[in-house]
TIVEX-821519 format. One line per 3 residues: their letters; for each residue x, y, z of C-alpha. Coordinates in Angstrom, 1 decimal. Example, Ala and Ser with C-alpha at 12.3 -4.5 7.8 and 13.67 -1.06 7.14 Angstrom:
as = 12.3 -4.5 7.8; 13.7 -1.1 7.1
END
This chain:
xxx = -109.6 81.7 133.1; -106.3 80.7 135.2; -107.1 77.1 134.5
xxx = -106.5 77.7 130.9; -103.5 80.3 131.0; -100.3 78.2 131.2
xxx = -99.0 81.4 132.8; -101.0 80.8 136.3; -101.3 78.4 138.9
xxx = -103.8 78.3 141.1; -102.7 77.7 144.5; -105.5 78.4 146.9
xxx = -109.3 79.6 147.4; -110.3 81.9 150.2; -113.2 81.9 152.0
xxx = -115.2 83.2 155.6; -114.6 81.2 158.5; -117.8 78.5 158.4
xxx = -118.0 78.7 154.6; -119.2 75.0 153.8; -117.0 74.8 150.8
xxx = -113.6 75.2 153.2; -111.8 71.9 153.1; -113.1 70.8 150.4
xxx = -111.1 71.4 146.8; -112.2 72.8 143.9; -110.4 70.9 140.6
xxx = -107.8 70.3 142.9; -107.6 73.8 144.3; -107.3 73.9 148.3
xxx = -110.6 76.1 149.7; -109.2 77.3 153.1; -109.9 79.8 155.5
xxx = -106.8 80.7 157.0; -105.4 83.7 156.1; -101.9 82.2 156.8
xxx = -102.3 80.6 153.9; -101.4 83.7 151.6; -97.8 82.9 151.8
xxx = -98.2 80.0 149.6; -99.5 82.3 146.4; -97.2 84.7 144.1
xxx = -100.3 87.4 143.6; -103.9 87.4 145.3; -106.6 88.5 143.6
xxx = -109.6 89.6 145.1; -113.1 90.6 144.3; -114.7 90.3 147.4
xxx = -116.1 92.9 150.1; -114.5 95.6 151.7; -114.4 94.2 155.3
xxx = -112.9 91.0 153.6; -110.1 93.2 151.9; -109.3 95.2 155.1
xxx = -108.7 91.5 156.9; -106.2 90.6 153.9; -104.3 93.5 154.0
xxx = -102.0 92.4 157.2; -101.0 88.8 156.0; -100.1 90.5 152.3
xxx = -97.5 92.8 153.8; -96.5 90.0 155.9; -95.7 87.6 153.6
xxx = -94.8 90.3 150.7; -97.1 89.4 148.5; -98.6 91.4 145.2
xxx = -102.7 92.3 145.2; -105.3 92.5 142.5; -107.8 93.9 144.5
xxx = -111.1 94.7 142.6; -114.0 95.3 145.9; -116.0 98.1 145.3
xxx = -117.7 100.0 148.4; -115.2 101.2 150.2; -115.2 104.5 151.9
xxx = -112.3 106.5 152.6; -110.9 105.2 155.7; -111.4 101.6 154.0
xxx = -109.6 102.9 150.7; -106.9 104.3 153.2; -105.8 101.2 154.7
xxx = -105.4 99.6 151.1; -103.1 102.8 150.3; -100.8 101.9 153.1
xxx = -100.5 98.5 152.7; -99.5 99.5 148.7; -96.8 101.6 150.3
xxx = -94.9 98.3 151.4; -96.4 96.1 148.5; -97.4 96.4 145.1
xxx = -101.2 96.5 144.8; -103.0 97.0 141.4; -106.9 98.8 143.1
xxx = -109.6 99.7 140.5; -113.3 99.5 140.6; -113.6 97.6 137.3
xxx = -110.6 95.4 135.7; -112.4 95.2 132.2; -110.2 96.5 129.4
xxx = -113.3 98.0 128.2; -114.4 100.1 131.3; -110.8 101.0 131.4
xxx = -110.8 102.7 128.4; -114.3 103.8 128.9; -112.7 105.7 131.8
xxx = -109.9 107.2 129.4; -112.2 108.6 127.1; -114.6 110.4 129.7
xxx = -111.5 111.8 131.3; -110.7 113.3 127.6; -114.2 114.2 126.8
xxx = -114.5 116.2 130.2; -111.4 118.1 129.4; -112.8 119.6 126.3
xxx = -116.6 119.8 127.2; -116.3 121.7 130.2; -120.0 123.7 129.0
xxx = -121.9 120.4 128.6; -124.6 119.3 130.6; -123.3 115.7 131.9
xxx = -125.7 112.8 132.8; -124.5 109.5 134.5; -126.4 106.2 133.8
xxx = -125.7 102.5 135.4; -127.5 99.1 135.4; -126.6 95.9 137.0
xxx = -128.4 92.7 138.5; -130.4 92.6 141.4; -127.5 91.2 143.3
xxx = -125.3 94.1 143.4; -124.6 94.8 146.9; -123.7 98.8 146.0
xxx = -125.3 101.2 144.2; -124.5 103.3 142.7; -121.4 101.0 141.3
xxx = -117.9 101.7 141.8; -117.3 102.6 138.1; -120.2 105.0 138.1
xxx = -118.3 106.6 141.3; -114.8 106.7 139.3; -116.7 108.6 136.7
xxx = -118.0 111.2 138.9; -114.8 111.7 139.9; -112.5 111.6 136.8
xxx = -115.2 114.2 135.6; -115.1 116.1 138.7; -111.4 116.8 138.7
xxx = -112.0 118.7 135.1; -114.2 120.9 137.2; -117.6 119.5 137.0
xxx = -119.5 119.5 139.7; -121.8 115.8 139.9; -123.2 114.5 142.9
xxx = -123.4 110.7 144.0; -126.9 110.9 144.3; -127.0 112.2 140.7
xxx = -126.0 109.2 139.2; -129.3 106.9 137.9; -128.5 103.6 138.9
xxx = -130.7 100.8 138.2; -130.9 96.9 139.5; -132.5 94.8 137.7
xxx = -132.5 91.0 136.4; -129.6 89.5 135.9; -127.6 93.0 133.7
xxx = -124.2 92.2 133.9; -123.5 95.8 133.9; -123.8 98.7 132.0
xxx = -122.5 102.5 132.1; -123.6 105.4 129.8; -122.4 109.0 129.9
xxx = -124.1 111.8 128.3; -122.7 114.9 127.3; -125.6 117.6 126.2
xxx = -125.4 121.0 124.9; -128.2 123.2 123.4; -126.7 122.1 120.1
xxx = -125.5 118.6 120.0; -125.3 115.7 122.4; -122.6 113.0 122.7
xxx = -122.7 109.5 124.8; -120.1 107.4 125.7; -121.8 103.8 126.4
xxx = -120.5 100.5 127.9; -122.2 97.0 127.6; -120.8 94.0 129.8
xxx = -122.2 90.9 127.7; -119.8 88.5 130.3; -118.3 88.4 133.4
xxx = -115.6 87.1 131.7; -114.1 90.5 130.8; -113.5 91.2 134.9
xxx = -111.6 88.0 135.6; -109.5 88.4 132.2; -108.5 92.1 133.1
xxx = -107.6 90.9 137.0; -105.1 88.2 135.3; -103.8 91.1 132.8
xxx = -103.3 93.3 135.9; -101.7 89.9 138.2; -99.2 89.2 135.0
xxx = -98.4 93.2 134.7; -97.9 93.6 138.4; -95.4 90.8 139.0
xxx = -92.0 91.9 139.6; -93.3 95.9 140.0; -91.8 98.1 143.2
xxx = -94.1 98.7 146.4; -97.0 101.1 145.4; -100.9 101.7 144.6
xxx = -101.6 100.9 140.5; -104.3 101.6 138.7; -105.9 99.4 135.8
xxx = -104.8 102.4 133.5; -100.8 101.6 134.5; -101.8 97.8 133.2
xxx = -102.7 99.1 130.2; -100.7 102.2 129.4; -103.7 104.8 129.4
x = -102.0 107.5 131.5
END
C-alpha cells in the first residue's frame, strides 16, 4: 500500500533478533533488527505482538516518534505502558484500523444506547492463525456495549477459527418482538493496512496523546 501512496516512504522493516530476513532488503527496504533504527522513520506502524510493542515503546519516546500501533492481546498492564508512552508521543491504538470495523464500532455504540432491553449476542470468525481469541474487536465491542450498561462476558463472545476467514463480526440485538444485527465481512487484508496509513497521514503533526481510529475518522 505505501509503495503506491506518493505520500509514504518506506524507510525500514522490523524484525526479532535471528529473523533470517534481517539484512536482507525487501524492494529496497532495509530489514533490521535494531531498535536504534526507529530514529530514521517519521511514523512506525505496527501490527505485531504485544511483547514486541512493549520493546518499541522506549526507542519511540526516545527518538519522538508518532505510532500506529494495531497488536491485539494486550492485557492491562501491557495496554498501560502504551498509555504512557502516548503521554510523551502521539500514538493512534485500536484493535482494528479498517474504516469499516470502525464504523461498525460507531454504530453498536448507538444501537446500545437505545436498546438497552435487548438481548445482545456477540459473533467472530477468523483463520486458524489467529493467535487470540476471542479478537480484539470482539473485546472493543463488549466493552463499548458494556459502558451503555450491559452486562457481557469475554467468555460470552462465540469466536470461531477456521480456514483462512479473514475476519468477521456480527452483533445481534433480540427482543421478544423484533431482532436487529449489525454484521461485518473482511473480503481483504487490505482494508487493515489502508486504515493504518489513514491513521499514520492523520496523526502526523498531532500533540503527545493516546488516539483512537474513531479521532482518524471523526466518529466521536
Amino acid at each position: 500500500m505505501a509503495g503506491i501512496d506518493r505520500d509514504f516512504k518506506i524507510t525500514l522493516g522490523l524484525e526479532k533478533k535471528g529473523h533470517p530476513q534481517v539484512g536482507k532488503p525487501i524492494n529496497g527496504t532495509k530489514v533490521s533488527d535494531n531498535l536504534q533504527d526507529i530514529e530514521s522513520c517519521d511514523c512506525l506502524i505496527d501490527f505485531s505482538q504485544a511483547q514486541a510493542t512493549l520493546e518499541l515503546l522506549p526507542y519511540l519516546v526516545k527518538y519522538k516518534k508518532c505510532a500506529v500501533v494495531g497488536t491485539t492481546g494486550l492485557d492491562s498492564s501491557q495496554q498501560a505502558a502504551v498509555m504512557a508512552a502516548a503521554k510523551k508521543i502521539p500514538v493512534v491504538f485500536s484493535p482494528n484500523m479498517s474504516v469499516g470495523v470502525n464504523l461498525l464500532f460507531k454504530l453498536v455504540q448507538m444501537s446500545g444506547e437505545i436498546l438497552k432491553n435487548y438481548n445482545v449476542r456477540i459473533e467472530e470468525a477468523h483463520h486458524i492463525h489467529k493467535k487470540d481469541s476471542p479478537s480484539g474487536t470482539a473485546k472493543k465491542i463488549v466493552q463499548l456495549l458494556n459502558e451503555e450498561g450491559f452486562s457481557i462476558k469475554i467468555e460470552d463472545i462465540q469466536a470461531i477459527r477456521k480456514n483462512e476467514i479473514v475476519g468477521d463480526h456480527k452483533i445481534i440485538f433480540e427482543s421478544k418482538g423484533d431482532k436487529i444485527e449489525i454484521f461485518h465481512t473482511a473480503k481483504t487484508r487490505d482494508i487493515f493496512a489502508e486504515g493504518a496509513l489513514l491513521a499514520a497521514k492523520w496523526i502526523k503533526g498531532k500533540k503527545p496523546g493516546l488516539y483512537s481510529m474513531e479521532d482518524v475518522l471523526s466518529l466521536k
